[in-house]
N, C-alpha and C positions, 0 to 999 in steps of 0.2 A: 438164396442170397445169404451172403455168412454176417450174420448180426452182429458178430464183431469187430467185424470190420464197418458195418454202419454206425455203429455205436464209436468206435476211435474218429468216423469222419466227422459226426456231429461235434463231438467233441472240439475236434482241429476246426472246423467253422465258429464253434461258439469263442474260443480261443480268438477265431483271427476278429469277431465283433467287437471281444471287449478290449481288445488292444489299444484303441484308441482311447477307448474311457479311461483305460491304467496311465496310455498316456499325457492325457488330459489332468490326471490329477496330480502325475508325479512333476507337471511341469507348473503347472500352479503351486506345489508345497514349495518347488524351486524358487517359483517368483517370489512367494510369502516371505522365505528366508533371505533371498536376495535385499529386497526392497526392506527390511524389517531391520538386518544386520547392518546398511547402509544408511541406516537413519539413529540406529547405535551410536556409531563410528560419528556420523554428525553433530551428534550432541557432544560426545566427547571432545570435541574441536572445536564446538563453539557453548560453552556451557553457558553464556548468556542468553542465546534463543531457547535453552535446556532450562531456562530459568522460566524466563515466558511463557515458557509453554505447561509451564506447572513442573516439573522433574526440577528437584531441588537438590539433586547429590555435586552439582561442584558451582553452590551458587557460591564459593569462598574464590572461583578462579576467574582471570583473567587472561585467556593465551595474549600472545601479540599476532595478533590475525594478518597485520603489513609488512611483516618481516618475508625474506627469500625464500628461507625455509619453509615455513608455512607456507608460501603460496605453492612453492615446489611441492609440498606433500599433499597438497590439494589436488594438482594434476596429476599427480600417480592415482592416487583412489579416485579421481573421477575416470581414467583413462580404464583402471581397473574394474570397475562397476559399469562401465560400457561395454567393454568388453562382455563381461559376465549377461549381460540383457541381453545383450546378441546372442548367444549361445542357449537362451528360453525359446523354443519355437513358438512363434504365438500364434499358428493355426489352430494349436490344441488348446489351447484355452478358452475358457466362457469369454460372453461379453463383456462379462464384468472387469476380469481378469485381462482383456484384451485394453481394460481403459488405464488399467495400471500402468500395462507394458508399455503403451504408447507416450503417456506422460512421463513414467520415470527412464524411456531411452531418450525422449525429447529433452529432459533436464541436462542428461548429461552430456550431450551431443552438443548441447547451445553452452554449459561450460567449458567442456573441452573446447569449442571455437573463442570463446569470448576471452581464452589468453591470451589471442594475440595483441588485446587490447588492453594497456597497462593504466587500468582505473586506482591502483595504488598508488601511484604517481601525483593525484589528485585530491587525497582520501578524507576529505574534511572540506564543509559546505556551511551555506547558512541556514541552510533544511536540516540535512541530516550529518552527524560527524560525532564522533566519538568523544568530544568534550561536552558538547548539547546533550548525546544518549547518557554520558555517566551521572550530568545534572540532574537529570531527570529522574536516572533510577535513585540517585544518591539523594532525593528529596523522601523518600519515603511514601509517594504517591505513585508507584508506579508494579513494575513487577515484581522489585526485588524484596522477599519478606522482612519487616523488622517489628516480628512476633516475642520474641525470646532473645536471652543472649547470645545462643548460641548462631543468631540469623544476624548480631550484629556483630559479631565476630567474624562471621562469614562476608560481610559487607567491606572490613578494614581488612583482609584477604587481599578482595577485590582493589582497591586501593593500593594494595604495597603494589601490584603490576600496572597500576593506571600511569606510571612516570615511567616504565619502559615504553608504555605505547604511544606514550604523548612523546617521547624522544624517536623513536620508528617513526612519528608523523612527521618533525621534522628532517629525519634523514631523506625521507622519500619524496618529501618536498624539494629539499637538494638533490638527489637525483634529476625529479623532475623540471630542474632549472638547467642542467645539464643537455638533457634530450632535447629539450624545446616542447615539453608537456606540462603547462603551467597554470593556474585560472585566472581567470579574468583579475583585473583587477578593482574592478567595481565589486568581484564578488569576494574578494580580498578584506575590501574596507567595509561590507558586511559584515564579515566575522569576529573583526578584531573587536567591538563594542559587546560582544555575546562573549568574548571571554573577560573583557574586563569587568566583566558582571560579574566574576568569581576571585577575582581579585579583590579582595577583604584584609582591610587591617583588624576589626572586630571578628573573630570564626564566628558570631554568634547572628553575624548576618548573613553567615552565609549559604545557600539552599542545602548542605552537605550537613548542616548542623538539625535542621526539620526533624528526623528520627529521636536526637537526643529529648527535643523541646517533645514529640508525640509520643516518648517512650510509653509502654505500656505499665499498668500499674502492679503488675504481677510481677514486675522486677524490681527486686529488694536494695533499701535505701544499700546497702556497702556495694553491690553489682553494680546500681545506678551513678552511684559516684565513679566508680571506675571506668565505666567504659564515658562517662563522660569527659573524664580526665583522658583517656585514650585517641575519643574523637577530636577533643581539643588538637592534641597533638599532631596528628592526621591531618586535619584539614590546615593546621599553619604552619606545618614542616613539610608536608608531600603534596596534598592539592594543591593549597594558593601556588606555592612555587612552579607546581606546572605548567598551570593556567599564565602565569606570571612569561615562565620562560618563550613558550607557544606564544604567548598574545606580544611580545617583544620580537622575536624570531620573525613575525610577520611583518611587521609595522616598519623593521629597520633593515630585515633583508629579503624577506620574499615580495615584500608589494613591488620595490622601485623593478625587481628581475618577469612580474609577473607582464600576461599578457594584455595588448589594447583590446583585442579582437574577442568576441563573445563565442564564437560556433565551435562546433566541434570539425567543422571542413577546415578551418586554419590550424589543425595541429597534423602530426605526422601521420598519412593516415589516415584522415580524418573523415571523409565519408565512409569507406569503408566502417568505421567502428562508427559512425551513422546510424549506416545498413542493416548493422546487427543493431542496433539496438530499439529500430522500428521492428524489425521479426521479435525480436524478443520480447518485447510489449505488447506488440498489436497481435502476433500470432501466425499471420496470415501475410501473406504476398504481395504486397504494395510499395510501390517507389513513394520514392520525398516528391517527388512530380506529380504524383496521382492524388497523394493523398489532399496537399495542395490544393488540388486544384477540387475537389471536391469540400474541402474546408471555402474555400472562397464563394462555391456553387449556396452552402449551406446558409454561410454569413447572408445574403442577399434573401435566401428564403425566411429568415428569421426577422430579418428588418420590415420585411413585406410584412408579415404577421405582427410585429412591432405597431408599425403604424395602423393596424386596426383598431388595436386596443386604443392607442391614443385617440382616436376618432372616436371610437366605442364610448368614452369618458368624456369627450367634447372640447379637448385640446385643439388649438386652432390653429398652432405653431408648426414648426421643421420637427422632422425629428433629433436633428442635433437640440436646438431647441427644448424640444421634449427630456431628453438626458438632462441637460442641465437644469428644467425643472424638479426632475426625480431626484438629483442629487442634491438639491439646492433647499428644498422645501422642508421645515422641520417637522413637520405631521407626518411626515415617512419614517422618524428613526424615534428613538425612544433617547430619554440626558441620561440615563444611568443603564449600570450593568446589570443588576439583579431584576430591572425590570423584563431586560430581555432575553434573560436565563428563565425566568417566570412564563416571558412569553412562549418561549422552547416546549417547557415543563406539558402547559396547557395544550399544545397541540398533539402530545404524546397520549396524551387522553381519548383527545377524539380520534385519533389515529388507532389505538386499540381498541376502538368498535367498531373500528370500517374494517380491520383488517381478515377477517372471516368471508367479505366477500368477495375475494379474489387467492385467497388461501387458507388449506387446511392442513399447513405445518406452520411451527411456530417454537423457536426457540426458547427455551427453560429459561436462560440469563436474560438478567435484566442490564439498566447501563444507566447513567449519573452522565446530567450536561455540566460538565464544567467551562471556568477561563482558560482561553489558554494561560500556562506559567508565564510573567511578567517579563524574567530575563530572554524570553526568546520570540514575545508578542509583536515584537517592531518590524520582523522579516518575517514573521509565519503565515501561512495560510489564514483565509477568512474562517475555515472548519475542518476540523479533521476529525478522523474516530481512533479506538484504540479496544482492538479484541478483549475481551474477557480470558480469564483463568480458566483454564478447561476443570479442573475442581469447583471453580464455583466462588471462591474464596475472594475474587475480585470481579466486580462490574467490566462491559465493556464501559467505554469514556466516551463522548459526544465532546469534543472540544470546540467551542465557540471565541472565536479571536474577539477579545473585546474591547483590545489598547487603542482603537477609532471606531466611536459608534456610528458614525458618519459612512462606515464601511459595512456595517450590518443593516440595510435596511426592513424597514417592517414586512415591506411585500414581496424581499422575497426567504421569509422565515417556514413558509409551508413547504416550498420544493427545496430548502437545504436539508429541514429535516428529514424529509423522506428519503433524499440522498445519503444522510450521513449514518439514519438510525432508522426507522422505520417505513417502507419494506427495504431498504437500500443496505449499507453496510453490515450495520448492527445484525440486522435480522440474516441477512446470508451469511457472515462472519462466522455469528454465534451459531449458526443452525451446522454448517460444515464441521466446527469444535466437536458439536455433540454426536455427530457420525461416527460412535467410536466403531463400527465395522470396518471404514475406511482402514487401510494400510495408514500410519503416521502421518508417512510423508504427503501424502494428499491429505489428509486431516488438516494439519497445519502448515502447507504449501499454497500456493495458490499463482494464480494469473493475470497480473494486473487488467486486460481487456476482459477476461471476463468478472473480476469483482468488481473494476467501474465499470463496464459497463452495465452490468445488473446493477447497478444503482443508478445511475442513468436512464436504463429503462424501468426502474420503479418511480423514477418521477413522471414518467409518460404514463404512468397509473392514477395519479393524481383524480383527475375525473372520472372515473372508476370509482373509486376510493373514496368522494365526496367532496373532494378539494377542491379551491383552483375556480369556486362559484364566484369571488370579490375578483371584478376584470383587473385591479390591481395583483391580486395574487398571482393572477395567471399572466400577467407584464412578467411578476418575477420568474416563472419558469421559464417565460421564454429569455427575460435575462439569462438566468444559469445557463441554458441549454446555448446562448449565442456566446459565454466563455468557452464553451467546451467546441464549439465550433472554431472562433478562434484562434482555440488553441493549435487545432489543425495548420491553420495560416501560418502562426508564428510561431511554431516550432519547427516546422520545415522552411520559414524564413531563415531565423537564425542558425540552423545546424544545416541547411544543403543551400542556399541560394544567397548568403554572403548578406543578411539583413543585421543591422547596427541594434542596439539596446535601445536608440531613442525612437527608431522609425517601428520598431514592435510596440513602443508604448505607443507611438503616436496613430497605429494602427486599431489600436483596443481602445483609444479616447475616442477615435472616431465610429467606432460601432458599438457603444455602449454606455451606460449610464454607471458604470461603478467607477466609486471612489477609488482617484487618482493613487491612493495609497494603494488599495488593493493590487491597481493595475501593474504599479510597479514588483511589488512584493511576486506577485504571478509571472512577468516576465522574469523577472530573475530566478525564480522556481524553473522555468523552462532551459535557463542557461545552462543551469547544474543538474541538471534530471533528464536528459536526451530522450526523446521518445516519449516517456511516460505517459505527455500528456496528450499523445495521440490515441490511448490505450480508450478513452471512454467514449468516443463518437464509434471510433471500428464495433468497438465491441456492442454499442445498445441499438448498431445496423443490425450486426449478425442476429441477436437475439429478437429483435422485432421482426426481421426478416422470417426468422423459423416459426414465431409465433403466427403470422399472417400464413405460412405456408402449413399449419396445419388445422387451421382453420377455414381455409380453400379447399383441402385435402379431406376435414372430417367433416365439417357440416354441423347437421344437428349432433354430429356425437362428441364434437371437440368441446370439453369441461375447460376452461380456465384454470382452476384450482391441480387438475390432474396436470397440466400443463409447467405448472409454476413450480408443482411438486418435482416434475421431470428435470427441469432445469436445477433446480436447486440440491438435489438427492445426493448425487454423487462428488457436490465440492466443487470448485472450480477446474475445469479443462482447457486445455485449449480451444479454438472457438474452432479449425476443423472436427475435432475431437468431438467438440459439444453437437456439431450441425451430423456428424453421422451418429449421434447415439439420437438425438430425436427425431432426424429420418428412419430409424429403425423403430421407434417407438409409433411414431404415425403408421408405418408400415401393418404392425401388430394390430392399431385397433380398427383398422377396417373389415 
């Protein structure tokens, strides 16, 4: 036999084996620069999430992110980086590399659709809006650094562009009077008291002045004079005037042109961009109708467990009855605020000694409860969080609303925290930061179903955990857990089934004991935020589901902790995403 010819055929075999591997990895260096060079390109376009995220090269700008243009060059580079993900095969890639591909085509597949839906039209809320975000960073509490001069230079940057964008919001507003895409006008007369908050005859009250009063002492008396003579100017020749113009703009021509109607089914449209915006949230494939009607299935399971507790404590009444004791009785709430920032504080304590027993990762940052800010406490949530600096340079924030104490009550302080901060936001937040293997854009991206719902399901750890032993405490989770239920009901009341603002509140006084302030302030959250708030019941199904299902599946091998690690490793996913990487991981350890 001619050996040389055996020897070129092994050769031509070992050749055809490793072809895949060559292709395997030239298509992973592909996705690397793909996903890596379009997270570039992002920052550059929005250099205030570039701020957030710790990258400090154009913290001095401000694009106009609601103008034509911009949105127009938005759909080319997302059209174009779709394209580009298509053309990665992702047979050849790892698993790993296969959770990239899937998430960053899903990104842009769900932007490319979501143009047909002109959310510019709307661009300012009593949540979230571009006068509240500038407040915020412009108090010197937030992401934007005011270390040096040169970070406050960088800040009065920002500032010379904050009066194009506040002019773009009202152009876009006129548009959207044109179209017949307009907001509520209940949530109209929300905003306008959040901008006259920055309407100031004194600068020196005003939250934009906070840096000058905290400047750092390393900045020398002649710099210090200066830029405070600068800020002077800034905030009562460019801010106030904006604030000014915007908070008049609304009052005398957008309110009387805005709409009666709360949903988003009464604009043009309107179910349709619904549609999307339950997928977009929730993940997964369910109508306004389903979801519904499983929100209604839940409220009832929760009322049921409601009235245990109250018999469990020897309550004799209704359960309506029972609410209006809870909410009534002042051995529930605490008269001050530092007591119940204190009480926050204390529970963070015993929280980090349980927290070993149900996991063994745990994120480096730490986090600070504060108030919410004052100008925005009368429409904000009861709690909210706010990620940390992937540097480290700043805490996450545990925000606790404290402008009604009558809305934070005592029992149920154990499951908000562990919602907000520990194992819940905080800890998945901070731990996906510190994945610096992750590609960026998963690093600092995420899936609202799966980060509430992983906080959602970290309060269903509670009794695991050592919580939730005082049957008051454990009222309050099932309070929480019957808002988030709910929510279900009344957000597919008002955006697919034609429900009014008063008949959602009057739906939430009837199935629960939070103050009537809260109630409202959450309805109106739902008007302006479609879907969102469906995101935390779908999502802490799916993951309770996978948790039970491999626990059926493993037995005596299934670890909790290895479990929790799985879920939390690679960042947030979509929840199909998430249910086939820990199908694949149950598969393994059998």
């Amino acid at each position: 036999m001619n050996k040389a010819w055996l020897v070129a055929g092994a050769l031509a075999l070992a050749g055809c084996a490793a072809a895949p591997q060559d292709m395997g990895a030239r298509e992973s260096e592909r996705l690397d620069r793909l996903v890596e060079e379009y997270f570039d390109r992002q920052l550059e376009r929005n250099p205030v999430y570039a701020t957030f995220i710790g990258d400090h090269r154009f913290d001095d700008e401000l694009p106009n992110m609601l103008s034509p243009e911009f949105i127009a060059e938005s759909h080319a580079l997302e059209q174009e980086y779709l394209d580009a993900i298509r053309d990665i095969d992702r047979s050849a890639l790892s698993h790993d590399d296969q959770l990239t591909w899937d998430v960053f085509k899903l990104e842009r597949e769900w932007a490319v659709e979501g143009e047909r839906f002109p959310d510019e039209l709307m661009p300012i809320s009593q949540f979230y809006s571009i006068p509240t975000f500038m407040a915020i960073m412009g108090s010197g509490q937030s992401a934007q650094p005011f270390r040096n001069v040169q970070d406050y230079e960088n800040w009065l940057g920002r500032i010379d562009d904050f009066d194009v964008l506040m002019r773009q919001i009202e152009t876009n507003l006129d548009e959207g009077i044109k179209r017949g895409v307009t907001l509520p006008k209940i949530i109209v007369e929300r905003i306008i008291p959040q901008l006259d908050a920055h309407v100031v005859d004194d600068v020196t009250q005003s939250i934009f002045w906070q840096p000058i009063v905290n400047m750092p002492e390393e900045i020398g008396d002649g710099e210090r004079a200066a830029l405070e003579e600068r800020y002077r100017e800034a905030i009562s020749e460019q801010v106030v005037p904006a604030y000014r113009r915007l908070r008049d703009y609304l009052a005398n021509e957008y309110l009387p042109a805005a709409r009666d109607t709360v949903g988003l089914y009464a604009l043009p449209n309107g179910r349709a961009w619904y549609d999307y915006r339950i997928k977009t949230n929730t993940t997964v494939a369910l109508s306004a109708d389903a979801i519904h009607d499983i929100g209604l299935a839940e409220v009832q399971r929760i009322r049921d467990e409601m009235e245990k507790v109250m018999r469990e404590v020897g309550f004799k009444g209704t359960l309506a009855e029972w609410f209006e004791y809870v909410k009534n009785d002042d051995r529930f709430y605490f008269d001050n605020e530092e007591d119940l920032l204190e009480g926050y504080r204390a529970i963070e304590a015993r929280m980090n000694e349980a927290v070993p027993k149900l996991f063994d990762i745990n994120p480096k940052a730490g986090f600070e409860v504060r108030p919410v800010e004052a100008f925005r406490a009368a429409s904000a949530a009861g709690a909210s969080y706010q990620s940390p600096s992937p540097d480290g340079s700043r805490p996450g924030i545990f925000y606790v609303n404290t402008h009604n104490l009558k809305a934070q009550p005592k029992f149920g302080m154990e499951t908000l925290f562990i919602h907000e901060a520990i194992p819940g936001h905080h800890f998945q937040n901070a731990l996906q930061i510190e994945l610096t293997d992750l590609p960026r854009f998963r690093r600092f991206g995420g899936f609202t179903a799966f980060g509430e719902g992983w906080a959602l399901y970290a309060e269903s750890l509670g009794k695991e955990l050592g919580f939730f032993e005082d049957p008051m405490q454990w009222y309050g989770r099932l309070s929480d857990e019957m808002l988030r239920a709910m929510r279900l009901v009344v957000d597919t009341g008002l955006h697919a089934k034609g429900w009014t603002r008063e008949r959602a509140i009057r739906f939430m006084q009837e199935n629960s004991s939070m103050a009537d302030s809260d109630i409202v302030a959450e309805v109106e959250r739902y008007i302006v935020m479609p879907g969102q708030a469906l995101a935390y019941k779908i999502g802490q199904f799916k993951i309770s589901e996978l948790r039970e299902r491999a626990e059926e599946e493993l037995g005596d091998r299934f670890d909790i902790r290895e479990f929790h690690t799985q879920v939390l490793i690679d960042g947030e996913l979509p929840l199909p995403v998430l249910e086939e990487k820990i199908e694949r991981w149950i598969a393994a350890q059998k």
